[in-house]
N, C-alpha and C positions, 0 to 999 in steps of 0.2 A: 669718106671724110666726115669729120664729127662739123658739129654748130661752130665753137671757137676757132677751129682750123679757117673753115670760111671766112670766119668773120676778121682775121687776122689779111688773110688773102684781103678781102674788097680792102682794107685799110690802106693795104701796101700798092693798090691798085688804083685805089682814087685819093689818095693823102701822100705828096712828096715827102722823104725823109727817112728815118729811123722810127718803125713803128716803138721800136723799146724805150725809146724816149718818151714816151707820153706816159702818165700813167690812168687816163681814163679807160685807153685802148687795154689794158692789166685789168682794170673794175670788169669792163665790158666780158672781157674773155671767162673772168670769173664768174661770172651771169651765165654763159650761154655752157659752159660745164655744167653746172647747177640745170639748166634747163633741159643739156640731152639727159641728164642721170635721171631726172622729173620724168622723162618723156619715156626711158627707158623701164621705168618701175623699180630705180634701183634704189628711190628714197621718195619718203612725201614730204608737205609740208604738216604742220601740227603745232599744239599748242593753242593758249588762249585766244591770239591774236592771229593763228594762221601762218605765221611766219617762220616756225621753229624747223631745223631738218631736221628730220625725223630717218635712219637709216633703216632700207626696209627691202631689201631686196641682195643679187647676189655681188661680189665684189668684184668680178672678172669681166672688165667692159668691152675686152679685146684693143683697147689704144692708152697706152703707158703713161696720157698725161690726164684722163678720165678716172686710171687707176690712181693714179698720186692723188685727184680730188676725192676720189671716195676714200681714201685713209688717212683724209683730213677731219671727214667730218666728228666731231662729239658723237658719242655711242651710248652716253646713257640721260636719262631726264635730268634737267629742262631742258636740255641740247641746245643747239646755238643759234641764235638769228639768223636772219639771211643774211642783214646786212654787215653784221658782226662777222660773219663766214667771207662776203667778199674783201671787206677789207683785209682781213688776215691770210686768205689765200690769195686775192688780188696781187700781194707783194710781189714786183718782180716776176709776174707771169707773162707781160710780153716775150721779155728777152728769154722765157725759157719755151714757148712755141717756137717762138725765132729760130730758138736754136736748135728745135728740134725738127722741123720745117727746110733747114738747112742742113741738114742730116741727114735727112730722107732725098734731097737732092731737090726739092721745090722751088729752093731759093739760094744763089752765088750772092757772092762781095764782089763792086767793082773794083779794080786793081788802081792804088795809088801807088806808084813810084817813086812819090817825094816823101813820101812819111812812111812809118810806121804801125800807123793805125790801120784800122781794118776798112776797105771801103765801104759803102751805103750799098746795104741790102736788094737786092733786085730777084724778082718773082724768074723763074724759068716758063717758058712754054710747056704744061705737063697738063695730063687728062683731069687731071684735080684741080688744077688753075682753072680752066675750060668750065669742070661743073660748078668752083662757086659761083663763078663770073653767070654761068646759067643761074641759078638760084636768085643771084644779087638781081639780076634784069627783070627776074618772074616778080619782084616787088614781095616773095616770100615773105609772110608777117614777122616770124620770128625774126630773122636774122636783119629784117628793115627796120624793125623795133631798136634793136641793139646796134646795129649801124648807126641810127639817128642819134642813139644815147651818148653815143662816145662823141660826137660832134659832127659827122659827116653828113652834108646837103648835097644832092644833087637836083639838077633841073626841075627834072619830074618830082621830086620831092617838094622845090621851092613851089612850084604848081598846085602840090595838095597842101600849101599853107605850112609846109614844114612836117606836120605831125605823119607818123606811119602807118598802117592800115592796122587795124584792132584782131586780137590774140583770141582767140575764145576757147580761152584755159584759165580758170581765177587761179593758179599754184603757178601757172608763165608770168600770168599778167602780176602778182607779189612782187613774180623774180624782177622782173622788168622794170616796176617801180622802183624796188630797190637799188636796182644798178641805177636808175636816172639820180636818184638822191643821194647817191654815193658820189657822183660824178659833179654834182651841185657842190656838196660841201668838198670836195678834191678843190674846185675854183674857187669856193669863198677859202679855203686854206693858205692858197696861194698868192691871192690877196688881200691877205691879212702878212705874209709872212714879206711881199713887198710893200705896206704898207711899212713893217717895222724896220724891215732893212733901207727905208729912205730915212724912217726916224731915224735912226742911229749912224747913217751917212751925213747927215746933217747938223748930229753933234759934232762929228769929227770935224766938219767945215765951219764952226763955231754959229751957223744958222740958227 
């Protein structure tokens, strides 16, 4: 199992709903790609500022949604930010683990009878459920890092004041910053865009 595969797993595991609905849990996922290729040697960071991916290693990661990230990234100078790279591959990556996750057989729909739609996503009992759920409990830095970023607290969490247990990789710890500031401005986005959708409900109601 890769980083994002977990980290999708604990989501679906400790956060009721439709992980593809969120799109920090998309930022997030895009992070922890970027961190296994990081961890793999399949890119660094670079640039003035440390931030730039740099593609630098071989293209075959042996898992089809780590390949789709590595022939995302920019190939030639000044190549792309980090954060500039999540948002743009963040798009829509929930629903495409989801669905891949659901394909390999890790996760069913429950069945509604009254509708049409699909039901809410449910994890299966499988040996890969089993190892993130291990990883998730060991407090693993990485994957507690990017668990907290996307919003998820737990006990133990609230215990250590919120914050996660510290990375000692400065090319993780970039990534990681970046995914939290991506996931900041995702909320002030959101609250800016219900800010204006009450303005403009309020013209209607001559308020």
């Amino acid at each position: 199992m890769t980083t994002p595969r977990d980290l999708l797993i604990t989501v679906m595991d400790e956060v009721p709903g439709d992980p593809a609905e969120r799109g920090e849990v998309s930022l997030g996922l895009a992070g922890a790609e970027l961190i296994d290729l990081l961890v793999a040697g399949a890119v660094t960071l670079g640039g003035d500022e440390g931030d730039r991916i740099v593609p630098d290693g071989p293209t075959d990661t042996r898992d089809r949604m780590l390949d789709q990230a590595m022939a995302s990234f920019v190939a030639e100078a000044p190549y792309e930010s980090v954060g500039d790279w999540l948002w743009r591959r963040g798009r829509d990556l929930a629903p495409a683990y989801l669905a891949a996750l659901e394909a390999e057989g890790h996760v069913t729909r429950q069945h509604r009878s009254w509708t049409f739609r699909p039901g809410r996503p449910v994890l299966v009992d499988s040996h890969d459920h089993r190892l993130a759920g291990d990883r998730r409990r060991s407090n693993e830095p990485v994957l507690a890092a990017l668990v907290t970023a996307v919003g998820i607290r737990d006990e133990e969490d609230e215990e250590n004041g919120g914050d996660a247990p510290g990375v000692d990789d400065d090319a993780v710890d970039t990534v990681l910053a970046a995914v939290n500031n991506a996931v900041v401005e995702l909320e002030a986005l959101r609250q800016r865009r219900a800010i204006e959708q009450s303005a403009f409900d309020n013209i209607w109601r001559g308020e």
